[in-house]
DOBANU-235974 format. One record per atom (N, C-alpha, C): residue in three letters; z, y, x. Coordinates in steps of 0.2 Angstrom, whole numbers, plus 5000, padded with zeros to 4 digits. Each point is the difference from the previous one (the first is absolute). Layout:
<atoms>
ALAZYX/...
</atoms>
This chain:
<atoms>
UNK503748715223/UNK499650044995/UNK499350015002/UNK499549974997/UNK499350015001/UNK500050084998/UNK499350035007/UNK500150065000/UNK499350014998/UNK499550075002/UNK499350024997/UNK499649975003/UNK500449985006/UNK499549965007/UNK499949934996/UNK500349985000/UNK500049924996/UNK499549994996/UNK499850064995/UNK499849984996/UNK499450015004/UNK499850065003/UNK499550015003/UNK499649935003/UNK500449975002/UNK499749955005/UNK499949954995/UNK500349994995/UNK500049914997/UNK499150034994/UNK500250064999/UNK499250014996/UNK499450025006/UNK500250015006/UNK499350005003/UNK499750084999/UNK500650055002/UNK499650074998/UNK500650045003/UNK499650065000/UNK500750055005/UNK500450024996/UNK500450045004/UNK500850034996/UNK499950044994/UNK499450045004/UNK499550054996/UNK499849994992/UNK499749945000/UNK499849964997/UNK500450004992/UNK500649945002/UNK500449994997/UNK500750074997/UNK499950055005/UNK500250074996/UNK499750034994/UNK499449995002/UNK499550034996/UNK499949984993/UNK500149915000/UNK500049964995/UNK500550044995/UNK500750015004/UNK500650014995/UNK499950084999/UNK499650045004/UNK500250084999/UNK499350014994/UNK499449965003/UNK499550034997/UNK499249934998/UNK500349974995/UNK500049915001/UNK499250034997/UNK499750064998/UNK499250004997/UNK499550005005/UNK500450025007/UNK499550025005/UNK499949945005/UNK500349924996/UNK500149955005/UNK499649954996/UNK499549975001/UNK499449944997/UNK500549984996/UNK499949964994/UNK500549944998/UNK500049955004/UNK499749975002/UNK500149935003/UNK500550035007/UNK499950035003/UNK500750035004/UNK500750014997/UNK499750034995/UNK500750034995/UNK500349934999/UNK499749944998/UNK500449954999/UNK500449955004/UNK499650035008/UNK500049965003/UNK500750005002/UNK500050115002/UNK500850015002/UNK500650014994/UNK499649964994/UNK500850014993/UNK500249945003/UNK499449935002/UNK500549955001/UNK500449985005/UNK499650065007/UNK500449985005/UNK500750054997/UNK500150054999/UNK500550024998/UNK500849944995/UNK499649984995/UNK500349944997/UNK500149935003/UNK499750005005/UNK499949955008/UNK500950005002/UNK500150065002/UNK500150015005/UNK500850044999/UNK500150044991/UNK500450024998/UNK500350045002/UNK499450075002/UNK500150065001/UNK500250054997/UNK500550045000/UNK500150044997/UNK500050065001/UNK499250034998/UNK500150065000/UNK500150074997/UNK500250055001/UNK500650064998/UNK499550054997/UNK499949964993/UNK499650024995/UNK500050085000/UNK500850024999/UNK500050095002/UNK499650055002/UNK500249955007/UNK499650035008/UNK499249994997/UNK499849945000/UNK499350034998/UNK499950034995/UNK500150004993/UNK499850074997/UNK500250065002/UNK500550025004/UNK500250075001/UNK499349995007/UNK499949965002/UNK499350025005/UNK499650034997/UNK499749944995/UNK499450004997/UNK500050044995/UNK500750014997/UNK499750084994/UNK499849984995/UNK500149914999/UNK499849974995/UNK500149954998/UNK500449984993/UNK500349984998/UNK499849934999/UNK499549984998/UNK499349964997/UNK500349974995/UNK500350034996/UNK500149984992/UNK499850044995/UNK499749984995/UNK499650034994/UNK500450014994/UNK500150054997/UNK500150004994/UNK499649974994/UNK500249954996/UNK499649954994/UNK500350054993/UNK499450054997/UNK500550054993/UNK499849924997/UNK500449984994/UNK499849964997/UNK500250024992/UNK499450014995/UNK500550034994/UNK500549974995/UNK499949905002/UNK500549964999/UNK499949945003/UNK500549985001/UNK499849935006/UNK499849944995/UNK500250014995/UNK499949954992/UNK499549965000/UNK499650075000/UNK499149984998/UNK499649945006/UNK499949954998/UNK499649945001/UNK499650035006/UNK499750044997/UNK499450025004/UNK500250045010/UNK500650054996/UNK499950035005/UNK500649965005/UNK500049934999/UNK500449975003/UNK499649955004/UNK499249994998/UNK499549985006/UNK499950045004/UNK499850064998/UNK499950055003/UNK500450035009/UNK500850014998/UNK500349965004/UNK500149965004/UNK499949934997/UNK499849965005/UNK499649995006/UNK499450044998/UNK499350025005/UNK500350055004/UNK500250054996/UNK500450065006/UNK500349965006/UNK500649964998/UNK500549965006/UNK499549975005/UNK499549974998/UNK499449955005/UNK499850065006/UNK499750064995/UNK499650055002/UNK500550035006/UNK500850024999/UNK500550045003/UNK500049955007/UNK500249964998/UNK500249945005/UNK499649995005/UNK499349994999/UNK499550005006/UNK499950075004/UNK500150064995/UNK500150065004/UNK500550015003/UNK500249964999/UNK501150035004/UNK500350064997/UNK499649984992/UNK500950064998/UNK500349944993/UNK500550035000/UNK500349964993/UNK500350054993/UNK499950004994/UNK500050024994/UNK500850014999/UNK500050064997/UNK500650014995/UNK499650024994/UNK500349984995/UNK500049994992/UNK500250044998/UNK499750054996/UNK500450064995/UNK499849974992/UNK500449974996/UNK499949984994/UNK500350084996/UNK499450055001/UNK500150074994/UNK500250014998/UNK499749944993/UNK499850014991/UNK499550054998/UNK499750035007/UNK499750054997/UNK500250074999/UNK500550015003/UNK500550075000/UNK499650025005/UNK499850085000/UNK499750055006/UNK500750035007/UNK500549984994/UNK500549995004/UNK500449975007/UNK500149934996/UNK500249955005/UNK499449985006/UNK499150024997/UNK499650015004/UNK500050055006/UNK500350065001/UNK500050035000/UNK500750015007/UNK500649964996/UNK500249975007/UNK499949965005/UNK499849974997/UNK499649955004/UNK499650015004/UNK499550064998/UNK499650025006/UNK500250055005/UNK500450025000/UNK500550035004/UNK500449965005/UNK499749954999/UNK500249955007/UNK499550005006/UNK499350014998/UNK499550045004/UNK500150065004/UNK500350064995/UNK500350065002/UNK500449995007/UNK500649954998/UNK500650005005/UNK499949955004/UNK499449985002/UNK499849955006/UNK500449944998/UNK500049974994/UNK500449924998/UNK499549974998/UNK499250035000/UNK499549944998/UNK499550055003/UNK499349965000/UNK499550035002/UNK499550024995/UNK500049964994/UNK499450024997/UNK500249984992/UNK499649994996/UNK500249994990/UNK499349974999/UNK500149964993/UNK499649944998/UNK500350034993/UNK499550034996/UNK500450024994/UNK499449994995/UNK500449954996/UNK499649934993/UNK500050054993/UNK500050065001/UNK500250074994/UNK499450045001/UNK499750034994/UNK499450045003/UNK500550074999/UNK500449995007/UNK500750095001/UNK499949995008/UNK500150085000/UNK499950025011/UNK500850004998/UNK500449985003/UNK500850015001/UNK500250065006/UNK499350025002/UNK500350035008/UNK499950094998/UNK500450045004/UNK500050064997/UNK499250045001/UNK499950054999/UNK499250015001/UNK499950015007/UNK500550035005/UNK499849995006/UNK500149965006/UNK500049944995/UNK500149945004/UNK499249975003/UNK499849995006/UNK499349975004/UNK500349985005/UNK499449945002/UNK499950005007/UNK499750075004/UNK499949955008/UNK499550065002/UNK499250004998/UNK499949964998/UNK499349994995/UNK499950024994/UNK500750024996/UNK499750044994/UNK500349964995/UNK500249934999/UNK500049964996/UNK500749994999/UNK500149984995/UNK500849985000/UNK500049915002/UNK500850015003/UNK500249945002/UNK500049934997/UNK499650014995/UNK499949954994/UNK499449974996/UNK500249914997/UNK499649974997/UNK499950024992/UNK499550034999/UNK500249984991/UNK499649944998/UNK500449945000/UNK499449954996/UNK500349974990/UNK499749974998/UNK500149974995/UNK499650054996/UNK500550064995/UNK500150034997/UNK499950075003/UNK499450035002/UNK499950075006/UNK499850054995/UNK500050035005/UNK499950104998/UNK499250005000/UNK499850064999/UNK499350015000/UNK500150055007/UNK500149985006/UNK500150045008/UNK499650005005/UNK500150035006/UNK499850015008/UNK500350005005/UNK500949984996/UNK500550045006/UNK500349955002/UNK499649904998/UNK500349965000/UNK499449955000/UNK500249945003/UNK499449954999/UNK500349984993/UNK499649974996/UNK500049954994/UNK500149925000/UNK500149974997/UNK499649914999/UNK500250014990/UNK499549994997/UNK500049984994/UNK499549964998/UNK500049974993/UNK499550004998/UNK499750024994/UNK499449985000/UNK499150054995/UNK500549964992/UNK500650044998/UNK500449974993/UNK499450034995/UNK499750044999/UNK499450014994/UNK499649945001/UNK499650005006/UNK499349914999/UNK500549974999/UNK500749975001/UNK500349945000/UNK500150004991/UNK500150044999/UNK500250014992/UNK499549994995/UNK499550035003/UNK499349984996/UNK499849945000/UNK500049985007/UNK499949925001/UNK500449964994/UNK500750004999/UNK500249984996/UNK499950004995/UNK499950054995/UNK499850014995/UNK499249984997/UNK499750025007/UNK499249944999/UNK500149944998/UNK500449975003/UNK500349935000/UNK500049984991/UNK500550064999/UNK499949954993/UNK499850024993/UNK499550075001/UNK499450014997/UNK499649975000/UNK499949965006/UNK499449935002/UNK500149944995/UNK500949994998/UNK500249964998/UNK499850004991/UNK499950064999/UNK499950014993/UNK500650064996/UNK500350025004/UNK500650044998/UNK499950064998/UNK500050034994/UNK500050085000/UNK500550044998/UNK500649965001/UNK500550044997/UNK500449985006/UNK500150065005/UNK500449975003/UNK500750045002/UNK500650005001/UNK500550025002/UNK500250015006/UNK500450055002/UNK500150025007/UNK500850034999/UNK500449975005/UNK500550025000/UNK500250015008/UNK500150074999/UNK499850045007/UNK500849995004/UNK499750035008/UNK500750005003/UNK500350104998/UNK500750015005/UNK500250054999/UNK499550074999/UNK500250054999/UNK499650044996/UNK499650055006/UNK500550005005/UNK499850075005/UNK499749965007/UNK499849924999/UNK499949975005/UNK499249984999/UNK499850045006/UNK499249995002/UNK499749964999/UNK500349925001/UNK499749944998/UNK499950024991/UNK500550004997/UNK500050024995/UNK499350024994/UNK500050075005/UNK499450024999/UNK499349985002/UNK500149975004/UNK499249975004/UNK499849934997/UNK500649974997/UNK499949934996/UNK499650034995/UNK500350044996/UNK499950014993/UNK499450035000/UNK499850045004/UNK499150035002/UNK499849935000/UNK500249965004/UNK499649945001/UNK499649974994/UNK500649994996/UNK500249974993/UNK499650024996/UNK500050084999/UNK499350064996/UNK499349985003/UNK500050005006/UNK499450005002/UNK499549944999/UNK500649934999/UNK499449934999/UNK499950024992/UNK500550024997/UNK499950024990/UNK499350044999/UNK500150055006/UNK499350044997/UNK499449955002/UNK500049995005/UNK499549965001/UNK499749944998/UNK500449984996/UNK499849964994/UNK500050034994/UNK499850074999/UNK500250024993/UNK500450004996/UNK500749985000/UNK500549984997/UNK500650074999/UNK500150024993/UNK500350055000/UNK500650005005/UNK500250055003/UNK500850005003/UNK500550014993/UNK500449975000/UNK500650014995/UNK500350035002/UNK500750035001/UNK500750025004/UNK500649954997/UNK499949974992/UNK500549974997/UNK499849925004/UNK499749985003/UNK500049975005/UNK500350005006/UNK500250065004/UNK500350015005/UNK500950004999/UNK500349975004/UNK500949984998/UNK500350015007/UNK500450035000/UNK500350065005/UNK500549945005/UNK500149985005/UNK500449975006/UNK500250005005/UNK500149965004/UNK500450015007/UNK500049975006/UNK499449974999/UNK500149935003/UNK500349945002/UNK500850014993/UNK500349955001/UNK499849924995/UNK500449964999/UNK500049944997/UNK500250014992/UNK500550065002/UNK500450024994/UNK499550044993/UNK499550045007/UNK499650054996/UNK499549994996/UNK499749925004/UNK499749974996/UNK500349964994/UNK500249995001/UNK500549954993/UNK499950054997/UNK500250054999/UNK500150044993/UNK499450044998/UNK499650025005/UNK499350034999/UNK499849944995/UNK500049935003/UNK499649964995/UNK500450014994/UNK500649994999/UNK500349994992/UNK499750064997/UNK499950075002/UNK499750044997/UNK499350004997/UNK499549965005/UNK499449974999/UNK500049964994/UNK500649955000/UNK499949954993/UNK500050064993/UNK500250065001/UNK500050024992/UNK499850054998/UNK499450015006/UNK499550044997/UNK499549964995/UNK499550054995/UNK499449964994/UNK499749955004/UNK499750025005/UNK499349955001/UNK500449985007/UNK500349945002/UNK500249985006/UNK499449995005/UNK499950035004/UNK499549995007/UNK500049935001/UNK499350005003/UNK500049925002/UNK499949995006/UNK500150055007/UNK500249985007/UNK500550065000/UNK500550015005/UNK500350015003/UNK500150015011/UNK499950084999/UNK499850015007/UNK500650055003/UNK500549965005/UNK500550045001/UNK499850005007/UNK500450055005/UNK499850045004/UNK500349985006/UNK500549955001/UNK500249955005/UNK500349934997/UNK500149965001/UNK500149954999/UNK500949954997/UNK500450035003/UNK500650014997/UNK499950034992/UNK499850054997/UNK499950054994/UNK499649944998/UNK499749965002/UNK499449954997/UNK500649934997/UNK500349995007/UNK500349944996/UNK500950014996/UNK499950055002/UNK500650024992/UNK499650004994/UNK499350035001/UNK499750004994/UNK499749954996/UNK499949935005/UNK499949944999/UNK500749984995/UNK500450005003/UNK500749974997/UNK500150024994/UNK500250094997/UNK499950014993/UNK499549964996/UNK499550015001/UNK499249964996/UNK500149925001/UNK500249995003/UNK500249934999/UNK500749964995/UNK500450065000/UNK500650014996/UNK499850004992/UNK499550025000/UNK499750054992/UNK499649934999/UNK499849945002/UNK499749945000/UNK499250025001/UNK499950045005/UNK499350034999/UNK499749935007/UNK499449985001/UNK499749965007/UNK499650055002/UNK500249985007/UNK499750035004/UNK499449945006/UNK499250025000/UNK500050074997/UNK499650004993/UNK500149934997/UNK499749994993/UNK500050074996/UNK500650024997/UNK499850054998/UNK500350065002/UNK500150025007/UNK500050045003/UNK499950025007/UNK499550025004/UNK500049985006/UNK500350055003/UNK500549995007/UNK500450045005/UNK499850005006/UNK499850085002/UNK499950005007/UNK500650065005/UNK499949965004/UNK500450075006/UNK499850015005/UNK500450045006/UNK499850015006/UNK500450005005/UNK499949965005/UNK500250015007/UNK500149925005/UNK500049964993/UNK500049965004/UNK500549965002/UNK500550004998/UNK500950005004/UNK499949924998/UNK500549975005/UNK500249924998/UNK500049974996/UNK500550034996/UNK500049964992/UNK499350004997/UNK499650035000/UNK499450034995/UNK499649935001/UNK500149955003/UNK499749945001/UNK500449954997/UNK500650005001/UNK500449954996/UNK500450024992/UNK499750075000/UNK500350004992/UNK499649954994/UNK500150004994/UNK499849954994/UNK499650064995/UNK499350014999/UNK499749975005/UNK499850035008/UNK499849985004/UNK499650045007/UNK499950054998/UNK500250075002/UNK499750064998/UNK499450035004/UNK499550014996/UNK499350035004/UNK500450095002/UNK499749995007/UNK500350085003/UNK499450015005/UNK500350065004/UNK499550075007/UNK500549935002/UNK499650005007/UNK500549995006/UNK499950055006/UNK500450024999/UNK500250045009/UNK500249965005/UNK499850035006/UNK500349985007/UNK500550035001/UNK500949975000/UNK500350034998/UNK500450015009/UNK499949965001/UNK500249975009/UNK499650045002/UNK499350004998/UNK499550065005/UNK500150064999/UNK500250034993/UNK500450065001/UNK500750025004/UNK500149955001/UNK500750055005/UNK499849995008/UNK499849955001/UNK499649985006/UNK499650075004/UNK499650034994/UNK499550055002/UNK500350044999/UNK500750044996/UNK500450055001/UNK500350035006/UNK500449935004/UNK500449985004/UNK499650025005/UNK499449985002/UNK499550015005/UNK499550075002/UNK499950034992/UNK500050075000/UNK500450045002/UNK500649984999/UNK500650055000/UNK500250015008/UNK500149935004/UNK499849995010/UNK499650055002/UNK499250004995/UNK499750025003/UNK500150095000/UNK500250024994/UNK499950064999/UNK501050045006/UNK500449945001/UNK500750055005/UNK499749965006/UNK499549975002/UNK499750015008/UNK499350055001/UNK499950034994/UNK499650035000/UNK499249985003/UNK499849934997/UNK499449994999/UNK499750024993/UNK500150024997/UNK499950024994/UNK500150095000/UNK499150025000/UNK500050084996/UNK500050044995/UNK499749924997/UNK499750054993/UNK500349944995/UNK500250024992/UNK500449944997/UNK499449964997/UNK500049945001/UNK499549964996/UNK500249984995/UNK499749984994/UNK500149994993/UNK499749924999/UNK500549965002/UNK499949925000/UNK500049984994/UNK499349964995/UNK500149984994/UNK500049935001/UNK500649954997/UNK499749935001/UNK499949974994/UNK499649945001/UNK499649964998/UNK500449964992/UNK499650004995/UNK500349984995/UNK499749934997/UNK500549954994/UNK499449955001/UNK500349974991/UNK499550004997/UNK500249974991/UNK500149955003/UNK500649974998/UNK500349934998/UNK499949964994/UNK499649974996/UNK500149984995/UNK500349924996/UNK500549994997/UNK500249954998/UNK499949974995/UNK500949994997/UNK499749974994/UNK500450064992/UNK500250055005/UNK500350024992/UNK499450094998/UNK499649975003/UNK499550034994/UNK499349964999/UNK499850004994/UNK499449974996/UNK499750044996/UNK499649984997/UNK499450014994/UNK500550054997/UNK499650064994/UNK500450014996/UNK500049964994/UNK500850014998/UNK499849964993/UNK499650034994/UNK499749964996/UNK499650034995/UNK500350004992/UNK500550035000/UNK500350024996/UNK499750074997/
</atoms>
């Protein structure tokens, strides 16, 4: 049975080394870190994972709050986490909420009872009780995607008011001044910051704001479908359409397509985020793209940085956002 000496020898590093890797893998180079995963996997060592966290005091697994594992988005998102986790030497548990303060709630409590190290939480909610901190003051946790207005945490989001605007320029450029918005959930930040967005390109081109143009949703496929069937039976049909991620867009494509409407002949459709499908739906949906893999990546990396305590004060990471434009919005019609 290959023992810690074995490995030590086949990667070229002390015992120490190779301890260290397993108890505390953030304080070892990467290119060593890899060295001794593979002598370890060489060699078919198996180490008493137990014994090292009751060493090290540390679990190196992260709580993911996720408020449903569904959504397209936050399943890139994810993705980049696992990248981000893996190179650090920790690995992800999955809390798929719904968004319950509750279920979040036990889940963070895995923190409390030494069964995780840290939380990754895609909800603008602290799950932790108020006197929960490290010894810098900060809680043991990421908020990215969906965040609070805080201090007690690092952030990763992004500027949802320019990105919205942006969008909305888009197709006042295009000649649109009727334009509709079919928002996400109601108490959800993005929510709010889109639709500022959305006010803000309108005043800016002098275009009254309507509110009978705003249509209530959830960012699902479903919400969209029927926001637009509401959309066909108002007086004066809008001639773009601006919904507030991408899913909400292409359910909304489908109703308007249903009702023999072209897109975007006589109606143009836009979304947000960016998700896969948004390139292969009929037509290409113009959308925001996010970095959805670089948001969990700079979560995951935040959150190392903040339970080794390199991290004193919370930074407020905003990423980068970028118009996509296709083919399902055009000109308005001149009707």
């Amino acid at each position: 049975m290959a023992t810690i000496r074995d490995v030590a020898e086949l990667a070229h590093v002390s015992v120490a080394t190779v301890s260290r890797t397993l108890q505390q893998p953030d304080r070892v180079s990467p290119k060593t870190r890899v060295r001794v995963l593979e002598a370890i996997d060489h060699t078919g060592y198996k180490p008493n994972l137990m014994a090292v966290k009751f060493r090290s005091g540390k679990t190196h697994s992260l709580v993911v709050l996720v408020p449903t594992v569904a959504n397209l988005f936050f399943a890139r998102v994810i993705s980049g986490m696992q990248v981000a986790a893996a190179q650090r030497g920790y690995t992800l548990l999955l809390g798929n909420t719904l968004g319950n303060p509750d279920i979040e709630a036990e889940y963070a409590k895995m923190v409390q009872t030494s069964q995780a190290d840290g939380v990754i939480q895609l909800r603008a909610h602290n799950p932790f009780p108020a006197d929960m901190r490290t010894t810098d003051g900060l809680l043991p946790m990421v908020n990215a995607c969906e965040v609070r207005a805080t201090t007690d945490c690092p952030t990763v989001t992004l500027d949802n008011r320019a990105a919205a605007a942006t969008m909305t320029r888009h197709l006042i450029a295009l000649g649109h001044r009727s334009i509709a918005l079919i928002k996400g959930p109601h108490a959800s930040p993005l929510t709010q910051d889109r639709l500022a967005g959305y006010q803000d390109a309108l005043r800016e081109a002098n275009i009254p704001f309507d509110e009978n143009l705003l249509f209530n949703g959830d960012f699902t496929l479903q919400a969209g479908y029927e926001a637009a069937q509401r959309i066909l039976t108002i007086g004066q049909r809008p001639t773009a359409l601006f919904c507030e991620n991408d899913e909400t867009a292409i359910g909304a494509v489908q109703a308007l397509k249903e009702a023999g409407l072209r897109i975007p002949e006589d109606i143009s459709v836009a979304g947000f985020d960016d998700i896969a499908f948004a390139g292969f739906c009929d037509p290409p949906l113009t959308t925001i793209a996010q970095p959805a893999e670089e948001f969990g990546q700079t979560a995951v990396n935040l959150l190392v940085d903040v339970l080794t305590g390199n991290i004193k004060k919370a930074p407020k990471v905003i990423m980068p956002f970028e118009l996509i434009v296709r083919k399902s919005t055009g000109p308005a019609p001149t009707y």
